[in-house]
N, C-alpha and C positions, 0 to 999 in steps of 0.2 A: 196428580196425573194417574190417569189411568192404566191398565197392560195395551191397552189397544193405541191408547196416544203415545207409551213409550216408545211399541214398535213402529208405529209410523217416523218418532222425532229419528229414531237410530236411522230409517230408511232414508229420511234425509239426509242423512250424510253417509251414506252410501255402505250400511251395514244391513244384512242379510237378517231378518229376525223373524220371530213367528211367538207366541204363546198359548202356554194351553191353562185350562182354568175359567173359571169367574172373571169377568170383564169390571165387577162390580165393586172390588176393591181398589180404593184411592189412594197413593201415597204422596207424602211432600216431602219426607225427608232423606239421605241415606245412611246406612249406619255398616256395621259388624254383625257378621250372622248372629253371636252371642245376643249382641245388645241390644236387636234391632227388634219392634214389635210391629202390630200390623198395619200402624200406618209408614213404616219403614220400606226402602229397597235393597235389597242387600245382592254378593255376587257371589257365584264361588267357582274358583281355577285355581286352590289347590287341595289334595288329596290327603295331605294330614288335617286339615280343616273338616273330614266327612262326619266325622260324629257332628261335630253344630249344625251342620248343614242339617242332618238329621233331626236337631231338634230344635233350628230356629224358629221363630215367632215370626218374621217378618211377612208383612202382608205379599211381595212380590220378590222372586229371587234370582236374577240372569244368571246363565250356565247353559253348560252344552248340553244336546238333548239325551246323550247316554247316561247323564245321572237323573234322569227324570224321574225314576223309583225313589230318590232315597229321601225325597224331599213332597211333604201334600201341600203347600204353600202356591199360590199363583204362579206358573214358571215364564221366565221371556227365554227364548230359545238364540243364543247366538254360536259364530267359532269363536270369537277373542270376549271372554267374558270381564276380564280387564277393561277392553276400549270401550264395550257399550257402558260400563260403569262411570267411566269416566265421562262420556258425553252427558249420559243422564244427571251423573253430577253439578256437573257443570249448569244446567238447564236449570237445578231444582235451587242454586247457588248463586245465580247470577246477579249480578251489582245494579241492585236501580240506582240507573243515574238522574240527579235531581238538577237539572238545568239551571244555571243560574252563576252570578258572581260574589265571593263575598263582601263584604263592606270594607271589612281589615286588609284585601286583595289590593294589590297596588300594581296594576299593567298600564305597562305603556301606552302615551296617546299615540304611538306611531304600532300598536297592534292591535287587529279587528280578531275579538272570539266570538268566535261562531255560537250561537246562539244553543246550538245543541249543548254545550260545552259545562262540568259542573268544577268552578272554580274554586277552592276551600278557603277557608279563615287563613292570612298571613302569608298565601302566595304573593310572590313577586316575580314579574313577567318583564324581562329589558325590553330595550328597544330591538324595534325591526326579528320578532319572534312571530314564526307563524304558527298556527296550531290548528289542524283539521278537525273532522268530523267526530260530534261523541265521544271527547275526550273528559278523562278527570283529573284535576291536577290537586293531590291533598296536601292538608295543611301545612303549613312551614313549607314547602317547597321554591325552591328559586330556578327559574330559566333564566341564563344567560340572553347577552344577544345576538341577534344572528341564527339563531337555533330553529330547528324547524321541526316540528312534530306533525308524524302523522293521523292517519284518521282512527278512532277506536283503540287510542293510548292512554293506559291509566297509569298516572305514574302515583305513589303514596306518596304519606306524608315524609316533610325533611329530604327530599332526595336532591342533590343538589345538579345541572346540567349547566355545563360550564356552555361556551362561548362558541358560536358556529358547528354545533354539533347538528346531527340529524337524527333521525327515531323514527323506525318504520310505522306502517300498521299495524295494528292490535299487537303492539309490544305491553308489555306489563313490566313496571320498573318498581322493587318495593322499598320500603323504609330506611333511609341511612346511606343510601348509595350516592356516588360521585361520578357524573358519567364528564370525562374531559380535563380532570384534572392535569395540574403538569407533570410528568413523565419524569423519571430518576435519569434526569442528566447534568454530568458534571463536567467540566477539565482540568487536572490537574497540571497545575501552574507552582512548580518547586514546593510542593506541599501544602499550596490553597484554593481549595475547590472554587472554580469558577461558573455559575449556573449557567447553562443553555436554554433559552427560552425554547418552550418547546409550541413550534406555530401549527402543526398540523391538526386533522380535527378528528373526531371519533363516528364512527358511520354505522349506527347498527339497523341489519334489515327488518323484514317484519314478523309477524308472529314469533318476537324473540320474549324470553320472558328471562328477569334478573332480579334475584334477590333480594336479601338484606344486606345492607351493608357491604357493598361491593366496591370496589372500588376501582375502574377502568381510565386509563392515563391515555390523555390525545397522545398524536404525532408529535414526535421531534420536527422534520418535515412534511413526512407522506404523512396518510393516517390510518389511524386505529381503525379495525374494520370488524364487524362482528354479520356473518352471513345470515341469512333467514331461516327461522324454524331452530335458532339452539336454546336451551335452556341451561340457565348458571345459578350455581346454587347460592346458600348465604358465604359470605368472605370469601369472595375469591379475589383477585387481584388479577389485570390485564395491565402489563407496561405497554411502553411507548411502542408504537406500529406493530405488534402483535396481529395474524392475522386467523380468525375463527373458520372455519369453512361451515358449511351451512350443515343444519341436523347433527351437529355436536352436543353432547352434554358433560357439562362439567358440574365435579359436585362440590363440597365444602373445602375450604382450606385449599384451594389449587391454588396453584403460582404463576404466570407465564411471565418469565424476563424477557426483556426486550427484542424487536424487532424478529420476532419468531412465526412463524407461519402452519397454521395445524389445517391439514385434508380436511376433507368432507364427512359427515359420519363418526367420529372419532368419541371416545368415550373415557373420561376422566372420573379415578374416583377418587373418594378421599386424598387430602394431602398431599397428592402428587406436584411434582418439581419439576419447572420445562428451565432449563440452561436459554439464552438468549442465540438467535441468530440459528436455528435448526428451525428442519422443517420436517411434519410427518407427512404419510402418506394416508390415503384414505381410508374407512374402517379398519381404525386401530382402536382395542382396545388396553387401555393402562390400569393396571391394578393399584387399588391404595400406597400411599407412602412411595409410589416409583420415582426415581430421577432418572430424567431423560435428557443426555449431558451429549449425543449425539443425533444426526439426522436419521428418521426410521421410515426408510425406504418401501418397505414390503406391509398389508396388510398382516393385523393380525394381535394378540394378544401377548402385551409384554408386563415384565414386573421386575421389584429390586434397585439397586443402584450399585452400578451404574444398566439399565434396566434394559435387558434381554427377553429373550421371550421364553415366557409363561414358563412353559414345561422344562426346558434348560435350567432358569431359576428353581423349580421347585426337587431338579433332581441334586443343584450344586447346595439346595438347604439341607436337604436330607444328609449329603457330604457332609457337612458343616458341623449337622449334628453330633457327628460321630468320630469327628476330629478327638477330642478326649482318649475313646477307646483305642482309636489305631494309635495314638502319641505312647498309650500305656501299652500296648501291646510292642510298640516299637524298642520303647525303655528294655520290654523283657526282651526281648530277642539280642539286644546288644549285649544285656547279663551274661544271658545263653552261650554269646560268643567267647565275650570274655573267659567264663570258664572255660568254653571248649579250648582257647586260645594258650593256658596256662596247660592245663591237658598234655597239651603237644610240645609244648616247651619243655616237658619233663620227660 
């Protein structure tokens, strides 16, 4: 691509661009300012990054126009040098799909794939599964029955979809994931777990994209819902009717126990722990390691466990630290007394 086709692709999706430079430099691939040479594109937004920027190689560089000095490389001019990277990335990235089914594929005679459709070595398609437009389904992968896949869904290989589940458009499902599994439910019957079948189904919207190894559990009865537009990192784990609100992001190791319901917006990092049956509000975000053992009413940023918000936690750490000192200063003061106390007894 060239500076001139990039800024037209960005303007297509509705980013503001312009460059200045040589039209005449090509790139195909994206890299890191360090690594990147002239058939490379590289970005830069942020400010300890300025020496590379200074002496990258790369043939073309996205960033805002105020650092247009510190760099003689082809420049594309945006405000979020982040998102045009990312779209170009994506461009310079994208999956050729290779139409066709494999031989080792075994789908059902009661499902029509669309012809667009690139089915891999060792799928298996049940009955009564529909599957839209420009889909890829890789190897090892199984769809249950009943299941419906939308249009521009690539799911990888091994990912398992259980039974009556749905899949929006241009979801991305990756390696090792379980979308529908059963749901941790038991009843205890004088100390023998009794299993609950769990009938409900798992719903996720579109443009959702999930990891590796993920593992989302249908409905007890309602179902599992995962809104459009979130992304889940690798391992996380959704129990039974768990509900996503849309443009959430969750990252590694999250948890959500059961029948739980998270706002709009909401943002999970690391390792965090949702308690079953709460509900947040929208634009929360959760700091690593937080457990969230009550309902979180109020926007906003929280941390810890049992997890508060942000700045509360990081003043009761700061206490925490210092517990040792005040314990020791307390010892002395009681000394203190003591003698004063003999003192006066005399």
């Amino acid at each position: 691509m060239t500076a001139l086709e990039i800024v037209k692709l960005l303007e297509k999706k509705g980013i503001s661009a312009f460059f200045s430079g040589t039209n005449s430099s090509e790139v195909n691939q994206v890299s890191g300012l360090i690594e990147a040479n002239e058939n490379n594109i590289s970005f830069f937004n942020d400010l300890k990054r300025l020496t590379e920027l200074q002496n990258t190689s790369a043939g073309i560089v996205i960033l805002q126009e105020k650092y247009a000095e510190q760099v003689s490389s082809c420049k594309i001019f945006v405000e979020d040098p982040y998102v045009a990277y990312a779209i170009v990335s994506q461009f310079l990235n994208i999956i050729n799909l290779k139409p066709g089914i494999a031989v080792s594929a075994i789908v059902s005679t009661l499902v029509t794939v669309p012809s667009s459709c690139q089915i891999e070595a060792n799928v298996v398609i049940c009955d009564n599964v529909k599957i839209g437009k420009n889909c890829i389904i890789g190897a090892g992968s199984v769809i249950k029955d009943d299941c419906i896949i939308g249009n521009n869904v690539t799911i990888y290989s091994n990912v398992v979809i259980e039974k009556n589940c749905k899949i929006g458009n241009n979801t991305s499902i990756e390696s090792g994931t379980v979308i529908g599994g059963q749901g941790f439910g038991f009843a205890n019957n004088k100390g023998q777990w009794l299993r609950i079948p769990q009938i409900g189904r798992v719903l996720i919207g579109n443009n959702v994209w999930i990891g590796n190894n993920c593992s989302i559990d249908r409905g007890t009865l309602n179902n599992t819902i995962i809104e459009d537009n979130c992304i889940i990192d690798n391992l996380v784990h959704i129990a039974h009717n768990v509900e996503i609100g849309c443009g959430s992001a969750i990252a590694g190791q999250v948890g959500f126990a059961g029948s739980t319901k998270i706002g709009k917006y909401n943002v999970f990092a690391g390792q965090v722990g949702i308690t079953g049956h709460i509900n947040t509000a929208d634009n929360c975000h959760f700091g690593a390691k937080a457990g969230i053992t009550n309902n979180v009413k109020l926007a906003g940023n929280y941390s810890g466990f049992p997890a508060i918000e942000t700045a509360s936690w990081q003043k009761s750490v700061v206490r925490i630290k210092s517990l040792d000192k005040v314990a020791k200063k307390i010892k002395d003061l009681e000394k203190e007394l003591q003698k004063l106390k003999r003192v006066l007894e005399k």
